[in-house]
C-alpha positions as CSV (number, residue, x, y, z in Angstrom):
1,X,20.3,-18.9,-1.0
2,X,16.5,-19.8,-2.4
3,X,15.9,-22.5,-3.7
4,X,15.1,-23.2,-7.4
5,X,11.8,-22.5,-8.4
6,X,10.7,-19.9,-5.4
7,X,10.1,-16.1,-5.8
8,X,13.1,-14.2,-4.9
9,X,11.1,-11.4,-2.8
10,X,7.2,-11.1,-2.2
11,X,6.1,-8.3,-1.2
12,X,2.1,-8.3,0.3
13,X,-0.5,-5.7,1.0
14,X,-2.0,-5.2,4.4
15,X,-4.8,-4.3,4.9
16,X,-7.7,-6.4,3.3
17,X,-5.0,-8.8,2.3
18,X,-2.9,-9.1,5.1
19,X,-3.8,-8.1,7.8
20,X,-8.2,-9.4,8.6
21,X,-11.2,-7.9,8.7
22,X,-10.7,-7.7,12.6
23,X,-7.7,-5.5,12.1
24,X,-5.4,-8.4,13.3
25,X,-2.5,-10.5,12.0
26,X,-2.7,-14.3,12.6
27,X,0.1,-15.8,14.9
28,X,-0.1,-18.7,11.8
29,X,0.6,-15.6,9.4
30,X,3.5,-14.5,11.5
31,X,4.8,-17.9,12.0
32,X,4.7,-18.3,7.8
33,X,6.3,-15.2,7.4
34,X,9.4,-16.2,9.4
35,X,9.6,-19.5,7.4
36,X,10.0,-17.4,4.3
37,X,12.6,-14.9,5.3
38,X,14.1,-18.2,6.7
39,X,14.2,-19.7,3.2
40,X,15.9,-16.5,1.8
41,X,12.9,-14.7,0.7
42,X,13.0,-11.1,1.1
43,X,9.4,-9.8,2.3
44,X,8.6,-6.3,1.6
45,X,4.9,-4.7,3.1
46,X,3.8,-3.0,0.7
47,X,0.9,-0.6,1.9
48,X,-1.6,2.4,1.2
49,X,-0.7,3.7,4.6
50,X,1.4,6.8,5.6
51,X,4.4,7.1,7.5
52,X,2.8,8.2,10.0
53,X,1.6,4.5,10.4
54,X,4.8,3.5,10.9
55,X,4.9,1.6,14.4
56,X,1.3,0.1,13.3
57,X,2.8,-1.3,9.8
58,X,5.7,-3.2,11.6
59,X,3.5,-4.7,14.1
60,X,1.5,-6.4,11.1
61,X,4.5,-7.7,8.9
62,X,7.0,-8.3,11.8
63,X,9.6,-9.6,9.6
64,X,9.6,-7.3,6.5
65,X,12.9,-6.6,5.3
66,X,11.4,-3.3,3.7
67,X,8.3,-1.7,4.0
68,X,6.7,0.4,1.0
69,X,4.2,2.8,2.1
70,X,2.3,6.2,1.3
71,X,0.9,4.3,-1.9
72,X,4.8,3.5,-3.3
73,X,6.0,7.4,-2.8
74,X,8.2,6.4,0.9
75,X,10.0,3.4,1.3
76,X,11.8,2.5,4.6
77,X,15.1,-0.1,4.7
78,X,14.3,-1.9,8.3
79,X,17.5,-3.1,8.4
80,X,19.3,0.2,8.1
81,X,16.0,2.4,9.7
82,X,16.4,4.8,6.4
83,X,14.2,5.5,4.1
84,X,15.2,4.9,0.6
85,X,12.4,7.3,-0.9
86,X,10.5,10.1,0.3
87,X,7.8,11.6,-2.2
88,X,5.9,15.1,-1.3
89,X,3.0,16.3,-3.8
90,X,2.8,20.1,-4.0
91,X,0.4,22.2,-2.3
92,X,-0.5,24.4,-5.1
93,X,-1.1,20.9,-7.5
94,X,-3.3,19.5,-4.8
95,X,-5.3,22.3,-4.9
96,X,-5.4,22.3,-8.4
97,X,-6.7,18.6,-8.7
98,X,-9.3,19.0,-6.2
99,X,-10.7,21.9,-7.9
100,X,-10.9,20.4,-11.1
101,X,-12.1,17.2,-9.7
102,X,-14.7,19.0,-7.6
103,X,-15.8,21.2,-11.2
104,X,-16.7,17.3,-12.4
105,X,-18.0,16.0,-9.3
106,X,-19.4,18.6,-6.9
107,X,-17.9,19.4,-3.0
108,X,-15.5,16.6,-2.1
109,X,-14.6,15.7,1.4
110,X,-11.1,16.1,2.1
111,X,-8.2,15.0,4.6
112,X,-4.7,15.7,4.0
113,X,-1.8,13.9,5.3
114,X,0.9,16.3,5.5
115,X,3.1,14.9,8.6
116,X,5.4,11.9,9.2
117,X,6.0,11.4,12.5
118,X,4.1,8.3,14.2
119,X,-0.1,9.0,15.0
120,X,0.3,12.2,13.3
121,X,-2.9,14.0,12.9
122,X,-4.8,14.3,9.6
123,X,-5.8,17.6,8.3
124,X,-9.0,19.0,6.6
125,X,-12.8,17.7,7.3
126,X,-13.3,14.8,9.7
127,X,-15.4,12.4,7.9
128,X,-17.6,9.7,10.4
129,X,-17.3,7.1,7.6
130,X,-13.8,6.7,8.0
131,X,-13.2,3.5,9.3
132,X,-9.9,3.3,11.2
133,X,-9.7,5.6,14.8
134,X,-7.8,9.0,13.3
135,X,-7.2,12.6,14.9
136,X,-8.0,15.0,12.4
137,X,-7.2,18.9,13.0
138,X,-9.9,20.6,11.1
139,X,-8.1,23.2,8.5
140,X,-9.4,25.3,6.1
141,X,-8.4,23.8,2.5
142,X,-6.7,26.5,1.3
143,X,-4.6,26.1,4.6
144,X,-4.1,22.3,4.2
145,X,-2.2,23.3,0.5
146,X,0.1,25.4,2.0
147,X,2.8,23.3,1.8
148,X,3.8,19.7,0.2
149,X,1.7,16.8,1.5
150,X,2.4,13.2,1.3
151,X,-1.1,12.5,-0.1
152,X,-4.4,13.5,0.5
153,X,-8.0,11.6,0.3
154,X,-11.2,12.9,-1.4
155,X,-14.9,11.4,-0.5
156,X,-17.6,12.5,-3.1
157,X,-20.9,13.1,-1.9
158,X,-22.7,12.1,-5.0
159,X,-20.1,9.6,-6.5
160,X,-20.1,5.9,-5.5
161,X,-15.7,5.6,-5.0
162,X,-14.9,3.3,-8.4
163,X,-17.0,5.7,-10.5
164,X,-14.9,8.8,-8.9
165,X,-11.9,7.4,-9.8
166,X,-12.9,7.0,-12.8
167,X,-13.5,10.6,-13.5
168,X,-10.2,11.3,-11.7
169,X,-8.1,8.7,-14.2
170,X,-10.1,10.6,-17.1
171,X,-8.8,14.3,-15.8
172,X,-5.8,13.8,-13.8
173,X,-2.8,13.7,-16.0
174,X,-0.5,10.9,-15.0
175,X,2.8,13.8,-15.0
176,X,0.6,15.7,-12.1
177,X,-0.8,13.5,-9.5
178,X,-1.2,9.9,-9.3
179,X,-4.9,8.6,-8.2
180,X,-6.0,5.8,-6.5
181,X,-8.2,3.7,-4.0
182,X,-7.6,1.5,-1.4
183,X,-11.0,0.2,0.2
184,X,-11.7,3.3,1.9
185,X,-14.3,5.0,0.0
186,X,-11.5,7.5,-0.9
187,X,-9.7,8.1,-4.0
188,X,-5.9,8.6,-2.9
189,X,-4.0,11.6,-4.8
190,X,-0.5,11.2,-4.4
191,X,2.6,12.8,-6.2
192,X,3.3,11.9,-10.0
193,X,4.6,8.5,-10.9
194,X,4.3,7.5,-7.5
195,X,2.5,3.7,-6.9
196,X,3.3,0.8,-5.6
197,X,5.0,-0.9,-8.5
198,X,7.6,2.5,-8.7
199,X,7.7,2.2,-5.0
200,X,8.8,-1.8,-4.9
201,X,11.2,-1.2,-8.4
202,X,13.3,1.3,-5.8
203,X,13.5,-2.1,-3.5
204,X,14.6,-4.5,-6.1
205,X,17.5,-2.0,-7.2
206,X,18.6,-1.7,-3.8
207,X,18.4,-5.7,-3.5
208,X,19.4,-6.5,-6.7
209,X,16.2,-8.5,-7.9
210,X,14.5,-8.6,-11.0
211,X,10.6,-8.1,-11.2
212,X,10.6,-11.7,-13.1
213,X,11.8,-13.2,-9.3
214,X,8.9,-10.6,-7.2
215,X,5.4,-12.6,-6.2
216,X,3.3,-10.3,-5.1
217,X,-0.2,-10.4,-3.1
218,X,-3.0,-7.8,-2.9
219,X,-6.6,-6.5,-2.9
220,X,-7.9,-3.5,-4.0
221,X,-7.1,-0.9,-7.1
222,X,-3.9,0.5,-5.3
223,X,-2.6,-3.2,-5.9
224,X,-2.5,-2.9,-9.5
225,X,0.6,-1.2,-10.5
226,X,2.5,-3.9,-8.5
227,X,0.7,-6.6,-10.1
228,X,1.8,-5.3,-13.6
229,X,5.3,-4.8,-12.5
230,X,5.7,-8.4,-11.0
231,X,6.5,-11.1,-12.9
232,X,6.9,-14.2,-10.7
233,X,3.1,-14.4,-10.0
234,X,0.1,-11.9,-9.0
235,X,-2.3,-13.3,-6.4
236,X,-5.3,-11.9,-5.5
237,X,-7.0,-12.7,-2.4
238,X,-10.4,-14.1,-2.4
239,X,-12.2,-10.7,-1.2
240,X,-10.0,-8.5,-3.9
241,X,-11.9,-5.9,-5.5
242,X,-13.1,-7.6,-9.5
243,X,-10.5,-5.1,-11.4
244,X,-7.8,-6.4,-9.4
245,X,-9.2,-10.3,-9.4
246,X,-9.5,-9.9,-13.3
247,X,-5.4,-9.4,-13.8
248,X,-4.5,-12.0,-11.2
249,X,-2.4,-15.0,-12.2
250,X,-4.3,-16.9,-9.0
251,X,-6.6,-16.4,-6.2
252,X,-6.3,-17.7,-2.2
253,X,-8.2,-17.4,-0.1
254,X,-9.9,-14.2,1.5
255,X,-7.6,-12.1,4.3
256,X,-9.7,-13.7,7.0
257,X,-9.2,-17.1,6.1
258,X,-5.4,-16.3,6.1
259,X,-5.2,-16.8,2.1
260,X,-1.6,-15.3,2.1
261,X,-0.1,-17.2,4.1
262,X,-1.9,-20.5,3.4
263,X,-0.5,-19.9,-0.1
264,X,2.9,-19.4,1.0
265,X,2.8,-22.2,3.4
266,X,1.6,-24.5,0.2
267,X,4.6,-22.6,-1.8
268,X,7.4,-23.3,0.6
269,X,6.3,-27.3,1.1
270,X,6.5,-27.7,-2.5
């Protein structure tokens, strides 16, 4: 049973939020973590990354009860090791979007991620500025959209990231493809009405919790859909990107200062 006045389920992005610039997870982060489940709390990872990061996601949020990935378009049960959800964009629209994105913007670097299975490869055009170590199987694009993907990322050559989503919010109907970006230098095109509010909303049915009881913690654009759908409160961390820190209820501290779980450490001794 929680106790009065404390969220019902919080759900936190990783990386940039969670997880530190390092690409670790505090042992005091972990240790918080467990307190909360302990008190009740459901705690949900909510994250940009793929199933194919599967293995890699638990590691960081150890005692998640449900882990919401791919952007909101898969969402895994831990307790039952079933996925709820599992989204798939069409080839054939992905290939659509990227032309008419590249008519506006010029050639786009592309990587698709088609597969599931953990430390699958990506597909498309290796890009050095990726930041995270990734095997990508150079494909022809026409090849990569084949089939349904998961998602796929886009890097302009001309376009600093925020301004190419905007361009990709202004011609990407919300009924084709959902668009995004996560602190990559990418903008994310995933299928339709797939984010990470949708993606958390399949969590609480399951659960039985209203958004009113959901706190929620994150960084970067991708964040936002959440933070509209919550309604306990929307906390930023200290490094989050300004359009996410300007619809924030409250700010911690930055990912490397452990600002999520100093804030539910603070919550919990209340």
């Amino acid at each position: 049973m929680v106790k009065p006045g404390l969220p019902k389920l919080i759900a936190t992005d990783l990386d940039g939020t969670l997880v530190r610039s390092d690409d670790t997870v505090s042992a005091y982060t972990h240790e918080v973590l467990d307190r909360v489940r302990a008190a009740g709390i459901r705690v949900v990872g909510a994250t940009g990354r793929g199933p194919r990061l599967t293995s890699l996601t638990r590691n960081d949020i150890r005692d998640a009860d449900f882990l919401v990935m791919a952007q909101g378009g898969w969402v895994l049960d831990q307790a039952e090791s079933a996925y709820l959800l599992r989204s798939r964009l069409s080839g054939s629209v992905l290939a659509r979007v990227l032309a008419d994105l590249e008519a506006e913007v010029g050639e786009l670097s592309v990587m698709v991620e088609a597969l599931e299975h953990d430390d699958s490869p990506l597909w498309g055009d290796y890009d050095p500025t990726w930041r995270y170590p990734v095997v990508v199987e150079k494909r022809p694009r026409a090849e990569c959209c084949t089939g349904d993907v998961i998602k796929a990322f886009a890097r302009s050559f001309a376009y600093d990231v925020d301004d190419l989503l905007a361009v990709a919010r202004r011609i990407v109907p919300a009924e084709v493809a959902s668009v995004t970006q996560a602190g990559l230098n990418y903008v994310e095109i995933c299928p339709a009405n797939v984010d990470k509010g949708t993606g958390l909303a399949v969590v609480a049915e399951a659960v039985g919790v209203d958004p009113a009881d959901v706190l929620v913690f994150g960084d970067m654009p991708n964040d936002l859909p959440m933070f509209a759908w919550a309604g306990w409160s929307r906390v930023a961390v200290a490094n989050a990107h300004a359009e996410l820190r300007a619809v924030a209820d409250e700010v911690t501290l930055t990912n490397d200062e452990d600002g999520v779980a100093v804030y539910l450490d603070r919550l919990l001794s209340r």
